[in-house]
N, C-alpha and C positions, 0 to 999 in steps of 0.2 A: 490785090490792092486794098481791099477791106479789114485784111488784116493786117498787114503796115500801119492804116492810121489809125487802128484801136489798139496796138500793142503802143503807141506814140502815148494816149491818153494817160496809157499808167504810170510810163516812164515819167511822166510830169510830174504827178503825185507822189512818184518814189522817188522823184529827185527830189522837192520840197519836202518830203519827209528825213532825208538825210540831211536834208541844211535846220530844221528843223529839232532838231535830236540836238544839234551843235553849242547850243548855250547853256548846258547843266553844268553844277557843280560837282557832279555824281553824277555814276555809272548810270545808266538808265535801263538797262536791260537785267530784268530779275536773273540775280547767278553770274553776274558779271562782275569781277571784279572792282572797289568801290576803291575811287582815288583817292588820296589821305589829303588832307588843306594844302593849300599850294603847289600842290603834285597837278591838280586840274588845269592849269593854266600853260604848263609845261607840253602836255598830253593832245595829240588831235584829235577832236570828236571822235574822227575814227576808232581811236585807242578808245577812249573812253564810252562809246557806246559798245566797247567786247570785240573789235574786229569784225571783220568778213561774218564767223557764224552768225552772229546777233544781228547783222544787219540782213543776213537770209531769212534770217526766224521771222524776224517783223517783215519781211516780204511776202514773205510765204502767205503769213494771218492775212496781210492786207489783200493779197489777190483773193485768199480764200473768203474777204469780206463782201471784196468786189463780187464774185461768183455769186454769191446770196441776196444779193441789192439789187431787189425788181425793177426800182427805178432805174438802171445802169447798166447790169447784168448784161442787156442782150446788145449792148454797144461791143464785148468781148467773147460774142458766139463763133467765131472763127478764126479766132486769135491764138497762135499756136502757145501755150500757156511757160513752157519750160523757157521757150527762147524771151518770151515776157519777163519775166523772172530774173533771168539771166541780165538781162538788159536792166531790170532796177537795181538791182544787188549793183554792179559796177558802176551806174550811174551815183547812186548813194554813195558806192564806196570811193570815190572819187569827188565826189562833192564835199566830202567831210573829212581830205584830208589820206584817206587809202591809198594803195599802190594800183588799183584798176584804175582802168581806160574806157572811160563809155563811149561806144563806136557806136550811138546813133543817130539817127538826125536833127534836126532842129526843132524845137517847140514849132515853132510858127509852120513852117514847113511840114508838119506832120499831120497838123491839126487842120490844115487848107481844106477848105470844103467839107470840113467833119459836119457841119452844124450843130456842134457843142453847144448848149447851153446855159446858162449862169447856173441852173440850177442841177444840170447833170454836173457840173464841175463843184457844186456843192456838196455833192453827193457824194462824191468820191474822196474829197476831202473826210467831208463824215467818217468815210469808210479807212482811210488814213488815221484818223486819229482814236479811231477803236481798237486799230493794231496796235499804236502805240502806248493808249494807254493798255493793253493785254500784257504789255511786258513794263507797266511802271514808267516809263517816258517822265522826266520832272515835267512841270506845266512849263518852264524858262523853257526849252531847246521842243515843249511843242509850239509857241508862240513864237519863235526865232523860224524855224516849220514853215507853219503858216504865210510869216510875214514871206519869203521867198516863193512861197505857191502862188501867193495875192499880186506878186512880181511876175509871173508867168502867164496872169490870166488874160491879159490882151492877148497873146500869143496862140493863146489854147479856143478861147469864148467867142462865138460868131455869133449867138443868140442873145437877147435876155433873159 
């Protein structure tokens, strides 16, 4: 049971990070392909943050940020980590326009009885936005990001 709603917590943050990634004029992941003017608009985030690989790479950094973050860390001590993973990769990738299918539960539903609070969900955020900036993320699609995390957080935040 305990690892169900702590694998839920990341999936928030990777999903707001893939909606987040979505408003650049350019690529955002270093080594990804960079769109030429007007080619951007055409392109869905997805395309344009490098597909599936780039969006596993910034998953990857961000659990591995999460795993380092004492504030937060021990919310994902029994959290089976690959299935976590797996679960933001398609969450993102679906969120921004990919061909995955995120099969998991619902925000609100997952985070029931977590005792989240504002400032663990700050945290994590943090920890989000150090992956992205790790691979260059423009500042537009981390503030597009955000604004949809800050959309989740009645769902998620039982505490203050």
């Amino acid at each position: 049971m305990m690892a169900g709603k702590l694998y839920g917590m990341g999936v928030v943050v990777l999903g707001v990070a893939g909606v987040l990634v979505g408003c650049a004029d350019t690529g955002s992941v270093k080594g990804a392909a960079q769109p030429t003017a007007g080619a951007t608009a055409a392109k869905s985030l997805y395309d344009r943050l490098g597909g599936k690989p780039a969006i596993t790479a910034v998953v990857d950094q961000f659990v591995a940020n999460v795993a380092a973050d004492k504030r937060i860390n021990n919310r994902f001590a029994s959290t089976d980590i690959p299935k976590l993973k797996g679960h933001l990769v398609d969450q993102v990738c679906q969120a921004t326009g990919g061909p995955c299918t995120y099969q998991g539960r619902d925000m609100k539903r997952t985070h029931l009885g977590m005792q989240i609070s504002s400032a663990d969900f700050e945290a994590l955020v943090q920890d989000l936005v150090a992956a992205l900036d790790a691979f260059h993320v423009p500042v537009g699609e981390k503030s597009e990001l955000l604004a949809m995390l800050g959309s989740m957080k009645k769902d998620i935040v039982e505490l203050p």
